[in-house]
PAZAPA-4460 file (N, C-alpha, C; in steps of 0.05 Angstrom, whole numbers, plus 32768, in hexadecimal, padded with zeros to 4 digits):
% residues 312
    n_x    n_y    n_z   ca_x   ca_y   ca_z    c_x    c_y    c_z   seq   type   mol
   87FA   7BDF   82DB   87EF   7BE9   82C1   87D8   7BD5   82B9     1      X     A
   87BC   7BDA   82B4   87AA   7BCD   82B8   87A3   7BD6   8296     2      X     A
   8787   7BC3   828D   877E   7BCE   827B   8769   7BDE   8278     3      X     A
   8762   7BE2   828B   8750   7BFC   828C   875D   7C20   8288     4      X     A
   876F   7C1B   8298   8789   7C33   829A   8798   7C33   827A     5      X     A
   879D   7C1C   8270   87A9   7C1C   8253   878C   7C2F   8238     6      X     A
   8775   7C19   8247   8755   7C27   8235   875D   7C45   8234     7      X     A
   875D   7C4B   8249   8758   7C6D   8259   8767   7C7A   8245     8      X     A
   8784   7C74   8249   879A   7C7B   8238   8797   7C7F   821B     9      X     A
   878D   7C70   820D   8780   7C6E   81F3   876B   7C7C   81EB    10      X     A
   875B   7C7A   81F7   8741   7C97   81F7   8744   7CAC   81F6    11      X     A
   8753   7CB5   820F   8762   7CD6   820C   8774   7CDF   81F9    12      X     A
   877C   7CCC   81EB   8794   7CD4   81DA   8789   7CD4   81C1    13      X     A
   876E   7CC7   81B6   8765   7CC3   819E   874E   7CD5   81A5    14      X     A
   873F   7CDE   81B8   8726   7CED   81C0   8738   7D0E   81BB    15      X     A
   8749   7D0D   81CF   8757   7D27   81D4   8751   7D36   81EE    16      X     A
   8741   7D26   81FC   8734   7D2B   8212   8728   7D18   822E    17      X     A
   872E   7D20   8242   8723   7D10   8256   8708   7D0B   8258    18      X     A
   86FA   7D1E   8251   86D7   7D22   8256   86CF   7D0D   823A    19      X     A
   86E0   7D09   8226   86D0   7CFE   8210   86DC   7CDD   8212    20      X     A
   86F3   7CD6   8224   86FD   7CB8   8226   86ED   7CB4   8244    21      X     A
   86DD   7CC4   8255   86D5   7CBA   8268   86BA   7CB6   825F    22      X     A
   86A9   7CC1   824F   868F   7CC1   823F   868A   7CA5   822F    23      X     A
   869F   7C9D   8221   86A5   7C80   8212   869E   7C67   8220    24      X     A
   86B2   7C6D   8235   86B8   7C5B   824A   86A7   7C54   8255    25      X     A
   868E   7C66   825D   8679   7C66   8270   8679   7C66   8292    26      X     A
   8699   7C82   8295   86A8   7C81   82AB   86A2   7C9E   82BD    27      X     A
   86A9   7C99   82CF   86B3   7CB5   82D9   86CB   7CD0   82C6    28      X     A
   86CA   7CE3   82CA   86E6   7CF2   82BE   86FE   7CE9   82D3    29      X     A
   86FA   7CEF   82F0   870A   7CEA   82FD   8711   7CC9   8302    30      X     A
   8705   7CB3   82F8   870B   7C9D   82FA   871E   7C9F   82E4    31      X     A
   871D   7CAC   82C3   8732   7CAB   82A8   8744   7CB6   82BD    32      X     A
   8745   7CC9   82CC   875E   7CD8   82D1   876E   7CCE   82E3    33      X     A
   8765   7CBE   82F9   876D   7CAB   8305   877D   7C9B   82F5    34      X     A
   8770   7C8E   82E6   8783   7C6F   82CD   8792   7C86   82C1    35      X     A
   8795   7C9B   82BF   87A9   7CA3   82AF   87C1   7CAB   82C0    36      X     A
   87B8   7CB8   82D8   87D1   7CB8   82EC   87DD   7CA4   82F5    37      X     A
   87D2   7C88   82F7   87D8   7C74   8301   87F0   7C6B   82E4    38      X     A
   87E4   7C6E   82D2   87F4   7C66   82BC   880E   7C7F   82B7    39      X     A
   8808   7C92   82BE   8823   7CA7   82C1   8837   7C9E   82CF    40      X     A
   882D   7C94   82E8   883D   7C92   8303   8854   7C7B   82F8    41      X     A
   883F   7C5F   82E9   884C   7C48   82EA   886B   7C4E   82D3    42      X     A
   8866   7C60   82C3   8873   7C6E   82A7   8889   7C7A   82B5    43      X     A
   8884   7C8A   82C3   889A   7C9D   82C9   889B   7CB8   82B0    44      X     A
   887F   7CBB   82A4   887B   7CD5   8293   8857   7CD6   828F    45      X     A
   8858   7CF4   828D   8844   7D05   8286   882A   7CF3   826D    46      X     A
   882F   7CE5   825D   882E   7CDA   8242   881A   7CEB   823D    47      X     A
   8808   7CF6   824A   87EE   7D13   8235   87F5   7D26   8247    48      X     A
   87F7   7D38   8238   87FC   7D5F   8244   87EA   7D67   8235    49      X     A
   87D1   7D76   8243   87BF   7D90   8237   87CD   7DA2   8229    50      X     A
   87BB   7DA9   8216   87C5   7DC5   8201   87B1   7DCD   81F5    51      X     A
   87B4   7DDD   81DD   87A5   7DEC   81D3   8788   7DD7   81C1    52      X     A
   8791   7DCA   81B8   8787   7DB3   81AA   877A   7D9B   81BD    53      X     A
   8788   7D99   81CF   8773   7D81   81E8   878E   7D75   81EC    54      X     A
   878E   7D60   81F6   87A1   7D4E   8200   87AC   7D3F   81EF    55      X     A
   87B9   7D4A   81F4   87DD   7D41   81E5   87F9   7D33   81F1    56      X     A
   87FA   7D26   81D9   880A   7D09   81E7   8825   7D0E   81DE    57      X     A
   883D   7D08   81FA   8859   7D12   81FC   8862   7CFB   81EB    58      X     A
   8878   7D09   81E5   8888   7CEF   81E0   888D   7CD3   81E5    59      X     A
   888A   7CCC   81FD   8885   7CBC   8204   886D   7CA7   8207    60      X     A
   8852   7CBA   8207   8833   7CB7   8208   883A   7CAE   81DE    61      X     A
   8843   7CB8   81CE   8845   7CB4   81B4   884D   7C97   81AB    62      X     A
   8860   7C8C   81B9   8871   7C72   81BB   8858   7C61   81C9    63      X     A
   884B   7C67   81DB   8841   7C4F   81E6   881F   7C53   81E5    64      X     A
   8811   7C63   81CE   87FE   7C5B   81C4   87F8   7C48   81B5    65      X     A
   8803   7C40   81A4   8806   7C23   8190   8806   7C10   81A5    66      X     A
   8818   7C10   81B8   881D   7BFC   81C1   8808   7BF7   81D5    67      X     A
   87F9   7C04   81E3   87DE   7C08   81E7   87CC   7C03   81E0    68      X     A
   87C5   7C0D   81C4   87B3   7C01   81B3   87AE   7BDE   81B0    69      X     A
   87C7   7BD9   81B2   87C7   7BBC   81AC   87C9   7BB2   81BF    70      X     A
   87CD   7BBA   81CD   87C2   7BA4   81F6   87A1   7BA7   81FA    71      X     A
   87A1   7BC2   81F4   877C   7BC5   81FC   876E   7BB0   81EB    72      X     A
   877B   7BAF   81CD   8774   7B92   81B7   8772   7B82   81BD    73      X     A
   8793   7B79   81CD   8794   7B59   81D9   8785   7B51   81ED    74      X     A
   877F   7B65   8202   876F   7B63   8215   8755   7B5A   8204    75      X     A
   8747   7B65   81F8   8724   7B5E   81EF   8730   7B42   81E4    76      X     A
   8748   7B3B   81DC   8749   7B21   81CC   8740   7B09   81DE    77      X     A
   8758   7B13   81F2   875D   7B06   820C   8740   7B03   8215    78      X     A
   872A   7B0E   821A   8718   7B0A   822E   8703   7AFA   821B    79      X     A
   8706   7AFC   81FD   86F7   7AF0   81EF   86FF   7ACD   81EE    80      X     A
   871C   7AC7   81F1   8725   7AB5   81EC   871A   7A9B   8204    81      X     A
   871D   7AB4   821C   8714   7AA6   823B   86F6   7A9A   823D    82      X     A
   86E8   7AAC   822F   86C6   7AB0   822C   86C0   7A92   821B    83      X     A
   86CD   7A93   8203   86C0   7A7B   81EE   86D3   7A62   8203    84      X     A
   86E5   7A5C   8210   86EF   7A47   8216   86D6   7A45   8234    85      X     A
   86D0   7A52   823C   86C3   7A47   824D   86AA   7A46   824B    86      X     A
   869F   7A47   8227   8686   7A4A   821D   8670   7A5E   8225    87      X     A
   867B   7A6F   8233   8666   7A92   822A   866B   7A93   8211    88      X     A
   864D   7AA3   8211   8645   7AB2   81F9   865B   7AC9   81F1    89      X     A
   8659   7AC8   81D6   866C   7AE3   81C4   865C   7AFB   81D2    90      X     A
   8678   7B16   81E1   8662   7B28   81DF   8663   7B36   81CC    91      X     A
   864D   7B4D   81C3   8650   7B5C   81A6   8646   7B79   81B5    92      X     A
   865B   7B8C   81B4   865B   7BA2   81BF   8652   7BB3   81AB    93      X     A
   8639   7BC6   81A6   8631   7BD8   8199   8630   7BF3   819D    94      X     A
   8641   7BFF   8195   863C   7C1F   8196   8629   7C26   8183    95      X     A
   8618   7C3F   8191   85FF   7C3E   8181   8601   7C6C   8187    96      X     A
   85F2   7C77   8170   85ED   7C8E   8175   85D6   7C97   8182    97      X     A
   85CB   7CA1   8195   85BA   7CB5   819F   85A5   7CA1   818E    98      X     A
   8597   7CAD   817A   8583   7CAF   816B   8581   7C8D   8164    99      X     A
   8592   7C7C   8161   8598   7C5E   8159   8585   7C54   8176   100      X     A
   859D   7C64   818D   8595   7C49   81A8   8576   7C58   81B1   101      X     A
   856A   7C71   81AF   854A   7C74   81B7   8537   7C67   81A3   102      X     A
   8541   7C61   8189   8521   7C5C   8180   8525   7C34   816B   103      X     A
   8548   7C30   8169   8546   7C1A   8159   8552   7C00   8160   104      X     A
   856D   7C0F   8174   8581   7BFA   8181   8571   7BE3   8196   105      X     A
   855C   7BE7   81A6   8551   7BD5   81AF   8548   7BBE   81A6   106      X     A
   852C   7BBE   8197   8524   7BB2   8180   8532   7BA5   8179   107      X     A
   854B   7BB2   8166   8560   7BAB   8155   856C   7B98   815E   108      X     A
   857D   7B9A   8171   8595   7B89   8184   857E   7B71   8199   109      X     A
   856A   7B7C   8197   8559   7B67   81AD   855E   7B46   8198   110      X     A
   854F   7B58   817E   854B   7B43   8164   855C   7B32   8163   111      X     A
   8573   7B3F   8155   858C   7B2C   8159   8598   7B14   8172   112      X     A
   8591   7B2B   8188   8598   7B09   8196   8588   7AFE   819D   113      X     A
   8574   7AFC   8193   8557   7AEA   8192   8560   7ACE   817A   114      X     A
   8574   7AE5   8165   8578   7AD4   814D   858E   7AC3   8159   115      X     A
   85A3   7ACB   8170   85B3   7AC5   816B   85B4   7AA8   8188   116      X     A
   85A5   7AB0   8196   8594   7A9A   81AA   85AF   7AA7   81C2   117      X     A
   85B9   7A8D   81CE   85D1   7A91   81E7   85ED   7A97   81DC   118      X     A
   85FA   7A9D   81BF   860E   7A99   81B0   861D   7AA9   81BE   119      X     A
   8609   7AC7   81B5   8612   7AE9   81BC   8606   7AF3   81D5   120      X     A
   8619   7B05   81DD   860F   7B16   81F3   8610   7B29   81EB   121      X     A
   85FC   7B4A   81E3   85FC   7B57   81D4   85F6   7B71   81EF   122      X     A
   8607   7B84   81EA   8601   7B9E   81F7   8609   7BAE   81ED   123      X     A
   85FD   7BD4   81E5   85FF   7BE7   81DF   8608   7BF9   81EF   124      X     A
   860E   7C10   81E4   861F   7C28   81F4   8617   7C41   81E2   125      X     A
   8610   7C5B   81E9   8615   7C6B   81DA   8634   7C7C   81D9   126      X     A
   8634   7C84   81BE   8646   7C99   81B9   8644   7CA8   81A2   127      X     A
   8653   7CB7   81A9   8656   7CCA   818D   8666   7CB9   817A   128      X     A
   8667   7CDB   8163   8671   7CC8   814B   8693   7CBF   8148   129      X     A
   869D   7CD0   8153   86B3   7CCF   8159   86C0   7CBE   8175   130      X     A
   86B6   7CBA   8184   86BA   7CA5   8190   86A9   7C86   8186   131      X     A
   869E   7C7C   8176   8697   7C6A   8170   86B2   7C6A   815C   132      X     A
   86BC   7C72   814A   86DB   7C6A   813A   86E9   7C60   8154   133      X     A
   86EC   7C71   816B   8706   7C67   8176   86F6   7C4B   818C   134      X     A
   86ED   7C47   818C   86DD   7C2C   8198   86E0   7C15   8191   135      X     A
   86DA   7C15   8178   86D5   7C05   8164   86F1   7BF4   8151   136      X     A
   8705   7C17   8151   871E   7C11   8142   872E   7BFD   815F   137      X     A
   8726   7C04   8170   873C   7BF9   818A   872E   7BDC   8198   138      X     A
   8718   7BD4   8181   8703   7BBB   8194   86F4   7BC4   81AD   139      X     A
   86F4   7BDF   81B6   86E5   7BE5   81C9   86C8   7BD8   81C5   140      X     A
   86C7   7BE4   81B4   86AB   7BD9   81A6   86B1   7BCC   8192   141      X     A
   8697   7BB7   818D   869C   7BA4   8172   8695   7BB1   815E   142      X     A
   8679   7BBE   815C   866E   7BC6   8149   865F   7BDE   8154   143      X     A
   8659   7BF4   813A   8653   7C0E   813F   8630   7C0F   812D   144      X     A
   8623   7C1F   8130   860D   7C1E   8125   8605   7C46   8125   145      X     A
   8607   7C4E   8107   8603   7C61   810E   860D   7C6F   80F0   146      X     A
   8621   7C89   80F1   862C   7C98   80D6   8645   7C7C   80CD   147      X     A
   864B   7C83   80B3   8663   7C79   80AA   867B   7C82   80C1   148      X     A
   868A   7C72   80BF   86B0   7C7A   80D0   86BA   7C79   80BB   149      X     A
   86C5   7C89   80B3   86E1   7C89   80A6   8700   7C7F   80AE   150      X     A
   8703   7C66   80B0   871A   7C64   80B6   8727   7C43   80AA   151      X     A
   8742   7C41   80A0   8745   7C32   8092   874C   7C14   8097   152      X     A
   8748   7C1A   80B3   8743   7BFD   80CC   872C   7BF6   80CB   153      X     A
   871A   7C0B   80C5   86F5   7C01   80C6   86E8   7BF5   80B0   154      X     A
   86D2   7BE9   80B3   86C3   7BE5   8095   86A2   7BED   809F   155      X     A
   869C   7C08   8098   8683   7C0C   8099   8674   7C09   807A   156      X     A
   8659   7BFC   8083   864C   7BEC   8073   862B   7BFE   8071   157      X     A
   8627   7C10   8063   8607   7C1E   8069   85F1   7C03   805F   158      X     A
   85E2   7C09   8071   85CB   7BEF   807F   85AC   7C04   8079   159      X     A
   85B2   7C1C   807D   8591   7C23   807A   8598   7C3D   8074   160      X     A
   857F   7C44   8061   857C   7C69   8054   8566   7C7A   8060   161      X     A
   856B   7C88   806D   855A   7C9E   8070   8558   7CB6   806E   162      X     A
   854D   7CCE   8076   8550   7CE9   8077   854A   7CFE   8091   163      X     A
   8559   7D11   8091   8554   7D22   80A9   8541   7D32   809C   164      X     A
   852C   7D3E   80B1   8525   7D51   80A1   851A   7D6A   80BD   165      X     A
   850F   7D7A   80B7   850F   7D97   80C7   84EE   7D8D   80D6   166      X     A
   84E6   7D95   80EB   84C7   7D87   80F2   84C8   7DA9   810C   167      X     A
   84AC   7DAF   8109   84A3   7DCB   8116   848B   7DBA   811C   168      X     A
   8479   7DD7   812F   845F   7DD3   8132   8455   7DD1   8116   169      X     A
   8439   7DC8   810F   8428   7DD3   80EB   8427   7DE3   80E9   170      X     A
   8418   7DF5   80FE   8419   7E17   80F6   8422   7E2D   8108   171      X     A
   8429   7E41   810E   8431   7E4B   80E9   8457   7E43   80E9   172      X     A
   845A   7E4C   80CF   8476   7E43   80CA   848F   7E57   80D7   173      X     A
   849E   7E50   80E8   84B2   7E66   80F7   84BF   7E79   80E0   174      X     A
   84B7   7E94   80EA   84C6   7EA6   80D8   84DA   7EA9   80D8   175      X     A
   84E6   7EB4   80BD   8501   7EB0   80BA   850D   7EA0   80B3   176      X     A
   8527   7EA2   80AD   8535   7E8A   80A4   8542   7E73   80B7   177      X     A
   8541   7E58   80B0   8548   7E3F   80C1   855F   7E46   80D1   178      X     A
   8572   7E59   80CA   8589   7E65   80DC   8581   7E78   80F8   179      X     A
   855F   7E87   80E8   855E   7E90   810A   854E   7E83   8121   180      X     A
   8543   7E70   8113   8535   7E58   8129   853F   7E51   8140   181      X     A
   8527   7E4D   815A   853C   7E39   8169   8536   7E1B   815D   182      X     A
   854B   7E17   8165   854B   7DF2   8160   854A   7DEB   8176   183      X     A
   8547   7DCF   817C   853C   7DB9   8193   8549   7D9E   818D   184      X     A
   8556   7D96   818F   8567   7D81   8186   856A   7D70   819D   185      X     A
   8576   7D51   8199   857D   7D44   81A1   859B   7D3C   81AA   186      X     A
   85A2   7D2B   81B6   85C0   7D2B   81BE   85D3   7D27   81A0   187      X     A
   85C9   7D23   8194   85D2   7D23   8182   85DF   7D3F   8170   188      X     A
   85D3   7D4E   8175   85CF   7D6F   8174   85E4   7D7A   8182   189      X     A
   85F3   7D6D   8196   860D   7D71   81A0   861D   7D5C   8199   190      X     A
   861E   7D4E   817F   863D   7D3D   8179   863F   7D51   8168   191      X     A
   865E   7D5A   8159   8669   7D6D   8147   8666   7D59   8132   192      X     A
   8664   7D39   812B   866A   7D2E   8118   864E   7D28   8103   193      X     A
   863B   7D23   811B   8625   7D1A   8113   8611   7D23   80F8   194      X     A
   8601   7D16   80F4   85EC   7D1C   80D6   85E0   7D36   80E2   195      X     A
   85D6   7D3C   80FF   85C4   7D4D   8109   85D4   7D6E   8106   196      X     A
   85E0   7D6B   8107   8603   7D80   8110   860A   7D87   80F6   197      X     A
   8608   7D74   80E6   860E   7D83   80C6   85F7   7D8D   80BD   198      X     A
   85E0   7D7E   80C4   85C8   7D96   80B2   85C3   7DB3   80BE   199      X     A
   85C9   7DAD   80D5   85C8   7DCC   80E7   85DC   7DDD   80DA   200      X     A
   85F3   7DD5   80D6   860B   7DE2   80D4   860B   7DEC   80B6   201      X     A
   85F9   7DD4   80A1   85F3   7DDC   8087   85E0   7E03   8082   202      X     A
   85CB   7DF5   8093   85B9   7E0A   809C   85C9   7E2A   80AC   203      X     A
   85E2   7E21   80B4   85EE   7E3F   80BC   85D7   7E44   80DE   204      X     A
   85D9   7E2B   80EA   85CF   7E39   8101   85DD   7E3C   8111   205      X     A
   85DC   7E54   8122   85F2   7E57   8136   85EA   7E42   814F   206      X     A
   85FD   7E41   8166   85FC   7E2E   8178   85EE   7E3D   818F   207      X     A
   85EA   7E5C   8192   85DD   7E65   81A6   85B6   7E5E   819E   208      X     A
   85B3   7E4B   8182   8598   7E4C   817D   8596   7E2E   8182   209      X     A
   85A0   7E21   8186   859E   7E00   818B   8596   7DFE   81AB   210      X     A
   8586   7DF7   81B8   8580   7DE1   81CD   8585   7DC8   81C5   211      X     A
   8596   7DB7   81D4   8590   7D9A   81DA   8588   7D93   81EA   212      X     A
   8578   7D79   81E4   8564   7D6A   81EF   8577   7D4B   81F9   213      X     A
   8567   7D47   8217   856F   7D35   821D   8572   7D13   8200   214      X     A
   855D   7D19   81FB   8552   7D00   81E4   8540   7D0D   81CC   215      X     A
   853E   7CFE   81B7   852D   7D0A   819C   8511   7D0D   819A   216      X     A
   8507   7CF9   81B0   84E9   7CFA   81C1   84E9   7D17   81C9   217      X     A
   84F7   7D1F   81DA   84F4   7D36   81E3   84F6   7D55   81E1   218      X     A
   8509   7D4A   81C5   8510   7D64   81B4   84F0   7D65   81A6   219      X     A
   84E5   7D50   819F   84D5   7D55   8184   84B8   7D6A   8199   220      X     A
   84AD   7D59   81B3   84A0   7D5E   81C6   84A4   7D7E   81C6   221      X     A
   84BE   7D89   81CC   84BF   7DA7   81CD   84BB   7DB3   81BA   222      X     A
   84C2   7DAF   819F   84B7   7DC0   8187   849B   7DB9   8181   223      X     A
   8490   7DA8   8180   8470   7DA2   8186   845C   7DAF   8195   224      X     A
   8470   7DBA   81AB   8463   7DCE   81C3   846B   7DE7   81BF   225      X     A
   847E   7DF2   819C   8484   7E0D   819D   84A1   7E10   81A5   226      X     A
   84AF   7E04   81AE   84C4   7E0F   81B8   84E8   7E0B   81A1   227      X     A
   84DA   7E05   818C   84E8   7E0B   8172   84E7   7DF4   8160   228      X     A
   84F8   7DF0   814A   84F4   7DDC   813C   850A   7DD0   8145   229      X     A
   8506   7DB9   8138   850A   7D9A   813E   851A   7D8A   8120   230      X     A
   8536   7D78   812D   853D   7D69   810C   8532   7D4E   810F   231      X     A
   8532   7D42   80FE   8521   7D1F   810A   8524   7D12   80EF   232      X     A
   852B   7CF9   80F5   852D   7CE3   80E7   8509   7CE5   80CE   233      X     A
   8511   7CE5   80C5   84F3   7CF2   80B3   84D9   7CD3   80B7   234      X     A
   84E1   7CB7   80B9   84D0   7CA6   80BC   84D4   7C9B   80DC   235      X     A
   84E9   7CA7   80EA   84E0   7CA2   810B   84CB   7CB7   810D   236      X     A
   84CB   7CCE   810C   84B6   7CE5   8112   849D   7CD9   8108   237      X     A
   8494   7CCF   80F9   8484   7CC7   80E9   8469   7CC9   80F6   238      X     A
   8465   7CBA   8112   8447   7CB7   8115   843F   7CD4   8128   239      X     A
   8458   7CEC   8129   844C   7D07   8132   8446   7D11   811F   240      X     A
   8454   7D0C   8106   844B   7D1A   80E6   8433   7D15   80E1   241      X     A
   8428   7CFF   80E2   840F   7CF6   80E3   83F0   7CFF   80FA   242      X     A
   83FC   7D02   8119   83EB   7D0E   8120   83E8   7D2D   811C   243      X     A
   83FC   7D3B   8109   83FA   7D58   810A   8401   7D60   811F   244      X     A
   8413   7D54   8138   8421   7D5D   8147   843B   7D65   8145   245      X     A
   8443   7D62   8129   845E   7D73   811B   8456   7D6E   8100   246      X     A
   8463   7D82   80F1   8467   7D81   80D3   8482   7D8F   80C8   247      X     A
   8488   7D80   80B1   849F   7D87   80A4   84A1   7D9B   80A0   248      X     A
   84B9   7DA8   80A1   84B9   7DC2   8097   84D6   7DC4   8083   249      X     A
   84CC   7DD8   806B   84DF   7DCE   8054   84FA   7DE3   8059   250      X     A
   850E   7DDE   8052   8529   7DEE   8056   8535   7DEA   803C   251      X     A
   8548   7DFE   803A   8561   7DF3   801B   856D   7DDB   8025   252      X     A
   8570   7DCC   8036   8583   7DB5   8039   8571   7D9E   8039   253      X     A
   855E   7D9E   804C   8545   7D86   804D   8531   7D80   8039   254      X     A
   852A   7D6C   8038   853B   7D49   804A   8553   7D52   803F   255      X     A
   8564   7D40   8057   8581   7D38   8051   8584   7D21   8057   256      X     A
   858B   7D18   803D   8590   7CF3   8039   85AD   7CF0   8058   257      X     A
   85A3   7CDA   8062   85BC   7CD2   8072   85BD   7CB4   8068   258      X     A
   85BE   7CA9   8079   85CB   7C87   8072   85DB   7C7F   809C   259      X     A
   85CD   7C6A   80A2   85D6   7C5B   80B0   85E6   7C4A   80A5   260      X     A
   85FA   7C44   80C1   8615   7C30   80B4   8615   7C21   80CC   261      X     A
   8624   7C04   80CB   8625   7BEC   80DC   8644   7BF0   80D6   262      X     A
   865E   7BFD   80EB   867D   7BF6   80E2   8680   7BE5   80FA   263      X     A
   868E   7BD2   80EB   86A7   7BC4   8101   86BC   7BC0   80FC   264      X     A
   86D7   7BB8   8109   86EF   7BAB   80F7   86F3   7BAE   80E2   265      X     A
   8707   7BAC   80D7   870B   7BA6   80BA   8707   7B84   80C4   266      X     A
   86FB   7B75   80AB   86F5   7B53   80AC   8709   7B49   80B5   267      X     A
   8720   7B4B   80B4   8731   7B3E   80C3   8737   7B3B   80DC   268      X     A
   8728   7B5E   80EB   8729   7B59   8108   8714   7B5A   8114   269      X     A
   86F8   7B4E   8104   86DF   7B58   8107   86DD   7B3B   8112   270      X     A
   86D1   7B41   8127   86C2   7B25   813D   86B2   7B13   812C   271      X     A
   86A1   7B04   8132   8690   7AEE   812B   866F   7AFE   812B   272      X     A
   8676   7B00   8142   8654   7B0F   8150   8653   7B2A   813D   273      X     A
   8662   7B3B   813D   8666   7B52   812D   865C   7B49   8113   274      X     A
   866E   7B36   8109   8668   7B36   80E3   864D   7B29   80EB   275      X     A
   863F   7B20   8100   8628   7B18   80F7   8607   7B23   80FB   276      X     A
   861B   7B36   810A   8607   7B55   810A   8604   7B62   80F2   277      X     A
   861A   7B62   80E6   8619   7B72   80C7   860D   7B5A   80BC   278      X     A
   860A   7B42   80BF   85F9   7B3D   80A5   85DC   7B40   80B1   279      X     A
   85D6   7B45   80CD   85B4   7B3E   80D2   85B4   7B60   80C9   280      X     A
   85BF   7B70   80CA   85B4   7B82   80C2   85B3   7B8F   80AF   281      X     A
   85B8   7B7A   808F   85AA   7B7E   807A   8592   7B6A   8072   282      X     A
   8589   7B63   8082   8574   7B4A   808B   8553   7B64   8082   283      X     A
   8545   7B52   8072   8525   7B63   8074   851F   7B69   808D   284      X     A
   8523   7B50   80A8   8516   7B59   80BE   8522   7B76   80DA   285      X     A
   853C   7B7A   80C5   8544   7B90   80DA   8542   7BAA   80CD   286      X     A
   8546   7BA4   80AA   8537   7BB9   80A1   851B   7BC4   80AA   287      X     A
   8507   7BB4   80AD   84EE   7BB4   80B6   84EE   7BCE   80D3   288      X     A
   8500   7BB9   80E2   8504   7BC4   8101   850D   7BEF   80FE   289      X     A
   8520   7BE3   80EC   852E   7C05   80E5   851C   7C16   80D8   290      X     A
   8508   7C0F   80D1   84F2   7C16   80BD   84D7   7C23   80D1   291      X     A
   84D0   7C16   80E1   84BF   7C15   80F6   84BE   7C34   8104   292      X     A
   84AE   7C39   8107   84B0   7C5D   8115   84A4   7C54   8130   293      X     A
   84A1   7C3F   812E   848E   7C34   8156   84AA   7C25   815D   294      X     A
   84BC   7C28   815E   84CB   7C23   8169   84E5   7C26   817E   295      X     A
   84D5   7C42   817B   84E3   7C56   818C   84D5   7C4B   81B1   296      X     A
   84E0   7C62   81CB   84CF   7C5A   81D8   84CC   7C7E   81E7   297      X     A
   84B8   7C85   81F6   84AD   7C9C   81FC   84C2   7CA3   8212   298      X     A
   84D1   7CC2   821B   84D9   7CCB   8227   84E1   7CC8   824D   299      X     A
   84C5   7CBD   824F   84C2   7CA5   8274   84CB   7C90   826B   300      X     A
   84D8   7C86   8257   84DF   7C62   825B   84F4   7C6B   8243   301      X     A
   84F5   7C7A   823E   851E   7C78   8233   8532   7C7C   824B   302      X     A
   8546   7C63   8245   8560   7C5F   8256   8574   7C5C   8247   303      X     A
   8585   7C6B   824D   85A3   7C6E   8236   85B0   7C53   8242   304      X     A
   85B5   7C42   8227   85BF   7C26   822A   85DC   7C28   823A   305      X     A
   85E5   7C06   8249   8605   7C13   825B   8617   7C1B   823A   306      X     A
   8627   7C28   8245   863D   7C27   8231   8651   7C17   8230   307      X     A
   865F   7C16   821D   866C   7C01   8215   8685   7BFE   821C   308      X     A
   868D   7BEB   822C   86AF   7BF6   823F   86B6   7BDB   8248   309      X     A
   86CF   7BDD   8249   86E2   7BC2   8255   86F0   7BCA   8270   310      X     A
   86E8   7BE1   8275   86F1   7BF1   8290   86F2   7BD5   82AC   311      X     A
   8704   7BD3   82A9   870B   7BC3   82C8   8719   7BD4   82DA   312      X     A
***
């Protein structure tokens, strides 16, 4: 029984699914399903059975999630404890959303351990919104950058205000109503939790009118070229607003105020490096950074950061 196989365990049972604890992980599906058989075998039970709802945990899988939880804990404790005695740097694991890790998390996280010199070792991961809670609640990750979490283990802290707003070609305006548009979206446009996902959903668009886009570069690129409208951070878009290579287009919902959040731990189980991420990032200079619409990078030189995993 390893801790990677215990990780696995934990994912599927709080995800509900193999495809969304192997996505976290930054794994194979068949590698989660492996650590989960391996961890069946050692049990002598089933502990997740498929059903109507996703994967669901037996009786037995019920009893030894907690207890799970808190090895995958002790383990990050354990490797932290090894790390500072032999003087490595703190690492500070960031889960970041789609739209965070293309245009701000570089910059952002470069800064900090510029600030923070050899202390920290700082790496990002994407995820959704719902796997950043279970990351974060289990120390997978230290810190999340992205929507509020709701959860009463967490303490998300909003760090910066902005707005979504609707962006088309200038002319002419797509007929009809924002429900019969296509949209062009970003990966983001496929999390159910996300800011992008509620304005659509506000708007009553069906899912047979959504394309996703590999990245937000590339969504915006296709509605620019016609091939529908576009949602966008209203001051990342900014310098295509300006060349008249998109313009706002007004809806009953837009702008829609969102709010970025920095969660980690509750303070008690919040790392060093973590709480000191939350304070650089109520700092003028990362406001600045978050502020910046050049700080994105163009569609040939975006690379989705590793993800964030203790997978041994």
């Amino acid at each position: 029984m390893t801790l990677g196989q215990l990780s696995a365990f934990v994912l599927v049972a709080r995800l509900g699914s193999v495809t969304g604890a192997a996505r976290a992980l930054g794994v194979s599906e068949p590698a989660v399903s492996q650590a989960l058989a391996a961890l069946r075998q050692h049990h002598g039970d089933r502990l997740l059975v498929r059903s109507a709802q996703g994967m669901t945990l037996t009786p037995a899988g019920r009893r030894l999630l907690p207890i799970a939880s808190r090895m995958v804990e002790l383990g990050v404790d354990a490797d932290t404890a090894v790390r500072r005695a032999g003087g490595a740097p703190e690492p500070l694991r960031v889960a970041v959303t789609s739209t965070v890790a293309e245009f701000v998390a570089g910059p952002l996280l470069e800064a900090f351990s510029a600030r923070c010199g050899d202390t920290v070792e700082v790496s990002s991961g994407l995820a959704t919104t719902e796997q950043m809670g279970v990351l974060v609640s289990h120390r997978l990750a230290d810190a999340a950058l992205g929507p509020a979490l709701e959860d009463a283990e967490l303490d998300s802290v909003p760090v910066f205000r902005c707005a979504l707003v609707a962006v088309g070609p200038p002319d002419p305006r797509p007929p009809g109503e924002p429900a019969s548009w296509r949209w062009t979206v970003g990966p983001s446009g496929a999390d159910p939790d996300s800011d992008v996902t509620r304005l659509l959903r506000r708007l009553r668009v069906p899912d047979e009118r959504i394309q996703v886009y590999p990245n937000e570069t590339s969504a915006w690129s296709a509605a620019a070229g016609g091939a529908g409208v576009s949602v966008a951070v209203e001051h990342l878009v900014a310098p295509l607003l300006r060349r008249r290579e998109l313009a706002v287009l007004p809806t009953s919902v837009t702008p829609l105020p969102v709010c970025w959040h920095v969660t980690t731990p509750a303070r008690q189980r919040c790392s060093a490096a973590a709480a000191s991420l939350r304070y650089f990032l109520g700092t003028p200079a990362a406001m600045q950074l978050m502020r910046s619409p050049d700080s994105g990078v163009p569609p040939s030189r975006f690379r989705p950061p590793v993800h964030v995993t203790i997978w041994s």
